[in-house]
One Martini backbone bead per residue (centre of mass of N, CA, C, O) as a GRO file, in nm:
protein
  206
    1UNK     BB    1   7.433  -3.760   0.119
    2UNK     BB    2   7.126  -3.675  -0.004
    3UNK     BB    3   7.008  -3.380  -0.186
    4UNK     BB    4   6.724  -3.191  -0.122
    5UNK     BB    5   6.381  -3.086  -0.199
    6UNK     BB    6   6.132  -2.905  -0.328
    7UNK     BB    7   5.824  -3.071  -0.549
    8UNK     BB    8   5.566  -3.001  -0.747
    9UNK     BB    9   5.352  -3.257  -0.844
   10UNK     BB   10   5.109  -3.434  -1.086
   11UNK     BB   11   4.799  -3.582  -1.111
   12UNK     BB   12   4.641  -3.703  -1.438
   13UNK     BB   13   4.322  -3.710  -1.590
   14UNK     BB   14   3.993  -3.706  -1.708
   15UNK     BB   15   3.881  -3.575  -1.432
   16UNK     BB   16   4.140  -3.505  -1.220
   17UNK     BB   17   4.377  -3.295  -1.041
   18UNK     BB   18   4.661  -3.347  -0.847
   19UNK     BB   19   4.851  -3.183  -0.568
   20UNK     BB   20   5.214  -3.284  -0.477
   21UNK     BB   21   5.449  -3.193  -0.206
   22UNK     BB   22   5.787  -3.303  -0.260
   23UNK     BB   23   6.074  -3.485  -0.152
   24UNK     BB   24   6.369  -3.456  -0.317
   25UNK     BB   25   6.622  -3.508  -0.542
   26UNK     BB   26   6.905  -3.354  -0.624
   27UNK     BB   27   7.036  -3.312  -0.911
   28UNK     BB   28   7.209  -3.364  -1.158
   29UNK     BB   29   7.448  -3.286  -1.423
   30UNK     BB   30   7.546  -3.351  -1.727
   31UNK     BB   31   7.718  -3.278  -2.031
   32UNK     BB   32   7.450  -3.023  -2.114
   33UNK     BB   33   7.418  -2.928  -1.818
   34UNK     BB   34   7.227  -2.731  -1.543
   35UNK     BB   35   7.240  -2.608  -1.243
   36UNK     BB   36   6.937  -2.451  -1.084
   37UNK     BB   37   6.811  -2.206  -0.878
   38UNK     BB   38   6.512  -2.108  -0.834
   39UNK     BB   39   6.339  -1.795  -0.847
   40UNK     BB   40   6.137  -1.900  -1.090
   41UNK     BB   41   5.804  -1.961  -1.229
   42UNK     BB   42   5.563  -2.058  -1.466
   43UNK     BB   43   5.260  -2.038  -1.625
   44UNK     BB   44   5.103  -2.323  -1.852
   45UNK     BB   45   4.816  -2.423  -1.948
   46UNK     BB   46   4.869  -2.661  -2.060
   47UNK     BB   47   4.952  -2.858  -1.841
   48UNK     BB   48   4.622  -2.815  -1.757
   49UNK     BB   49   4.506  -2.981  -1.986
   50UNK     BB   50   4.321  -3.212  -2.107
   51UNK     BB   51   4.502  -3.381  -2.386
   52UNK     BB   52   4.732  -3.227  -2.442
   53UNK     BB   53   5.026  -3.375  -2.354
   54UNK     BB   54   5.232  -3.227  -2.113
   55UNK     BB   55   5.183  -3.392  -1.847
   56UNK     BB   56   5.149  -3.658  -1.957
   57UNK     BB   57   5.014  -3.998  -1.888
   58UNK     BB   58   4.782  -4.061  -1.804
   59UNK     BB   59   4.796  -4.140  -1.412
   60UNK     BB   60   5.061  -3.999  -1.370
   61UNK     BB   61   5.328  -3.871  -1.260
   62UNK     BB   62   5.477  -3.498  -1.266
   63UNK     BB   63   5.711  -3.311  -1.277
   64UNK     BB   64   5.616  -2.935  -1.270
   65UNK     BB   65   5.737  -2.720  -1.514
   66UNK     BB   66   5.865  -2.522  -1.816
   67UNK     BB   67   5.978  -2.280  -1.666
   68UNK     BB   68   6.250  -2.044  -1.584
   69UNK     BB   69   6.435  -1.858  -1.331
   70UNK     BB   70   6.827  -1.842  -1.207
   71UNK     BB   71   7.112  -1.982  -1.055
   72UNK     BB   72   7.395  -2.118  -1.092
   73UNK     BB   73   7.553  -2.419  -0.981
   74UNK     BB   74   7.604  -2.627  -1.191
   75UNK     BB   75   7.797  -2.767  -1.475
   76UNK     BB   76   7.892  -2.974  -1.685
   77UNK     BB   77   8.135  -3.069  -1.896
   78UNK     BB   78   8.017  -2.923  -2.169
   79UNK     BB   79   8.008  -2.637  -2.028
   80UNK     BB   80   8.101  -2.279  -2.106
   81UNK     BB   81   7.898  -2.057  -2.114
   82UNK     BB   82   7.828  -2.128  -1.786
   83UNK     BB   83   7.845  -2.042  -1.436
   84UNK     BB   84   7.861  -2.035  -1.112
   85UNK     BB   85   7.631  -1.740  -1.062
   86UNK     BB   86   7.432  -1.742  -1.342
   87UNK     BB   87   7.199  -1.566  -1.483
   88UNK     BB   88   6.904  -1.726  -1.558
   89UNK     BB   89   6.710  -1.901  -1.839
   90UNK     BB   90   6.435  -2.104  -1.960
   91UNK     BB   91   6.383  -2.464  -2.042
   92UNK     BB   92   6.232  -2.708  -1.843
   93UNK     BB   93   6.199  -2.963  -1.596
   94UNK     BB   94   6.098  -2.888  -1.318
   95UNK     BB   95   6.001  -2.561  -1.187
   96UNK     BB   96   5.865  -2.678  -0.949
   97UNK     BB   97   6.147  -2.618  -0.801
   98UNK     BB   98   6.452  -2.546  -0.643
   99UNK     BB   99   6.561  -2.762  -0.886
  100UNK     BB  100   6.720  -2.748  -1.219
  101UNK     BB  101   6.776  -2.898  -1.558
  102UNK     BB  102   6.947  -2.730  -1.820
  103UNK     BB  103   6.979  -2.677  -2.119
  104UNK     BB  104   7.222  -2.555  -2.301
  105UNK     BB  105   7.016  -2.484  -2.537
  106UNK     BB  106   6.762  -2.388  -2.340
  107UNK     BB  107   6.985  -2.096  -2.249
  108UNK     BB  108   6.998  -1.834  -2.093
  109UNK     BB  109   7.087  -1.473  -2.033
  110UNK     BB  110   6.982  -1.275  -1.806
  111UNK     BB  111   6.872  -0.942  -1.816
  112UNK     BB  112   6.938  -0.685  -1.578
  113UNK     BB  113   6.635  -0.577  -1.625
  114UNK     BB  114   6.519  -0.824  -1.505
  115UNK     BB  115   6.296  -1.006  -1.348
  116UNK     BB  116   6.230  -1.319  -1.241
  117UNK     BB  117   5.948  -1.309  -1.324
  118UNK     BB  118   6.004  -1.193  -1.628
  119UNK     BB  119   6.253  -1.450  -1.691
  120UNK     BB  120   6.052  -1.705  -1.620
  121UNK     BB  121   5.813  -1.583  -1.903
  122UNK     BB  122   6.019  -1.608  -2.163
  123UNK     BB  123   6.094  -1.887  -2.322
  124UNK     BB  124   5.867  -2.045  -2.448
  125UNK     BB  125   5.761  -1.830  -2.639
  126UNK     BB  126   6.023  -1.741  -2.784
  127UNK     BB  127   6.145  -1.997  -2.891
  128UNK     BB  128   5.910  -2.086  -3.052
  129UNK     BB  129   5.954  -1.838  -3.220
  130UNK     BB  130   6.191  -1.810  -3.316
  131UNK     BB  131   6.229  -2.083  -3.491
  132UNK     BB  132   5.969  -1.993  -3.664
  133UNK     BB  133   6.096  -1.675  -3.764
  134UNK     BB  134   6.431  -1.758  -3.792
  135UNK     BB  135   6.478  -2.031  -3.863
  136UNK     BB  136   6.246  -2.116  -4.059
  137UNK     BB  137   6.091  -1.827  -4.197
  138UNK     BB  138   6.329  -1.628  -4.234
  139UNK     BB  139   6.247  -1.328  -4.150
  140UNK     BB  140   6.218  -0.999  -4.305
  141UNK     BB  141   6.238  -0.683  -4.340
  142UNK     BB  142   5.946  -0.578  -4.520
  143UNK     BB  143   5.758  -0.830  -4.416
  144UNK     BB  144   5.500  -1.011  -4.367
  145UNK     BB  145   5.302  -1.107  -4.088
  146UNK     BB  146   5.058  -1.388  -3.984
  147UNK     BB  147   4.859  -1.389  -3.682
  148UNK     BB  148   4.647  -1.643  -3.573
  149UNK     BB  149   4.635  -1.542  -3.218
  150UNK     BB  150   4.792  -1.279  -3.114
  151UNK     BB  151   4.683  -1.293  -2.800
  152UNK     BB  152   4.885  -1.515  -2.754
  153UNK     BB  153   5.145  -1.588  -2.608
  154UNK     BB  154   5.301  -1.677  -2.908
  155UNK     BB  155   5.175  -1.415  -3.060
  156UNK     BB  156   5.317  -1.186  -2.891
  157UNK     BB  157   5.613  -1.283  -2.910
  158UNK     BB  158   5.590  -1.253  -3.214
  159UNK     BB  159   5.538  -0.966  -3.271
  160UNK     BB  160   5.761  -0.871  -3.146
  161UNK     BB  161   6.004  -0.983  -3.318
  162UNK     BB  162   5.875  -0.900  -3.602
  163UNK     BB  163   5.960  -0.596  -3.503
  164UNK     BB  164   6.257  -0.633  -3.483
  165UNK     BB  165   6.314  -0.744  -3.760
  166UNK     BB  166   6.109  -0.516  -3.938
  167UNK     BB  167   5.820  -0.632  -3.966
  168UNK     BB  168   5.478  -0.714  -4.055
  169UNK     BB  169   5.170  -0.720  -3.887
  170UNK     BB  170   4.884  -0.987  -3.891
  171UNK     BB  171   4.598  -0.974  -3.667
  172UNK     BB  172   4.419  -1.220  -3.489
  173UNK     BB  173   4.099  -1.206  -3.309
  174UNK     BB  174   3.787  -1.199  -3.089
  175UNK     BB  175   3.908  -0.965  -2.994
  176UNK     BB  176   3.920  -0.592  -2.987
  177UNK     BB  177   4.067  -0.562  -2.660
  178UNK     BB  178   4.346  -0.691  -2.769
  179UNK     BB  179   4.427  -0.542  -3.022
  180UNK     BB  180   4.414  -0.258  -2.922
  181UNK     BB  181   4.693  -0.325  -2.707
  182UNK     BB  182   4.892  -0.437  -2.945
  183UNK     BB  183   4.935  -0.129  -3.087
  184UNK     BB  184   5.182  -0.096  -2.897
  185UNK     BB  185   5.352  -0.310  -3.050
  186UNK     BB  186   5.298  -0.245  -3.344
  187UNK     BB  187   5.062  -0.332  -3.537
  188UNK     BB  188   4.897  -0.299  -3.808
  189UNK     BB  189   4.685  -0.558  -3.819
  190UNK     BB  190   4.348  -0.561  -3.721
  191UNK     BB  191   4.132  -0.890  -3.700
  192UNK     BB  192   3.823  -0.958  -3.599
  193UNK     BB  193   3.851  -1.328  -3.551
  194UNK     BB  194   3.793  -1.655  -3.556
  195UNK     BB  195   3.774  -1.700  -3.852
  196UNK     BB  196   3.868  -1.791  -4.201
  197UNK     BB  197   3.779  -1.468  -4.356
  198UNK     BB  198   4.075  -1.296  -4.335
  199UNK     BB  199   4.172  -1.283  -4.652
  200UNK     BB  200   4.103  -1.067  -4.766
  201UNK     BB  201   4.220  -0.846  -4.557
  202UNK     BB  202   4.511  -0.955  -4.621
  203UNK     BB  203   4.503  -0.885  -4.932
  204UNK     BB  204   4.483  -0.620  -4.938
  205UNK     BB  205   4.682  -0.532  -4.760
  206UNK     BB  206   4.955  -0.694  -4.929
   0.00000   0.00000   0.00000
């Protein structure tokens, strides 16, 4: 017998989003990949924006949900790093469901001082800033790093690592009071700006 799980998908078109509870069969895992139980799943507005192409295909079903953190239930035959009952966090799809399967290579251990929620909504924004300034831009301790739109989800996680790993950082925003909140974050330099004028201002800085 087949088990079963409860799995939230979406149905979305060029004018309307539709939202159904289904009950779906539990994954297996490959062998890279890990069966987890969540217990937490982020919102990240991509997924529900038209056009943006998160959603997948206009006019497709799609289970919905790109992060989470849970406890693993089973793991593929090539997973070494972690084992079942490991407190895990991640990048999958399908997050609005009772189980989903992570790639091991998008894979974290949870830290213990973190809650549910607070270890479901970090994947995200953080992979794809290491990425962006440690694989690829390979930031070092006192260089300057500009985040233009800092107070979005991946440019508050840029500020953090930036600031971890000793980096100088020019934030650009439209908000006034969200670069003022930054300041506690580290913010080096705040400006208030949409548009493309900030480069005088950033070369002063700099």
């Amino acid at each position: 017998m087949v088990a079963k799980m409860q799995s939230w998908w979406m149905l979305m078109t060029e004018t309307d989003t539709a939202l159904e509870l289904r009950e779906s069969p539990v994954p297996e895992p490959g062998p890279a990949q890990l069966l987890v139980r969540l217990h937490a799943a982020a919102l990240n507005r991509g997924e529900f924006v038209v056009g943006h192409g998160l959603h997948g295909k206009a006019g497709s079903w799609k289970a919905i949900g790109g992060e989470g953190a849970g406890e693993v239930v089973s793991v593929g035959a090539q997973v070494a790093a972690f084992k079942p009952g490991d407190r895990v966090m991640g990048r999958c799809a399908g997050a609005f469901s009772e189980y989903a399967l992570f790639e091991v290579a998008e894979t974290m251990a949870m830290p213990p001082a973190l809650t549910w929620e607070e270890a479901a909504s970090i994947p995200l924004t953080f992979l794809v800033s290491f990425d962006m300034l440690v694989l690829q831009g390979r930031l070092k301790a006192g260089e300057w790093l500009l985040i233009n739109g800092v107070s979005s989800g991946v440019g508050v996680a840029s500020l953090q690592l930036a600031k971890a790993l000793g980096a100088k950082v020019i934030g650009t925003s439209g908000s006034a009071a969200k670069l003022e909140g930054l300041k506690s974050l580290g913010l080096d330099v705040a400006l208030c700006t949409r548009g493309a004028d900030f480069a005088p201002a950033v070369l002063e800085a700099t």
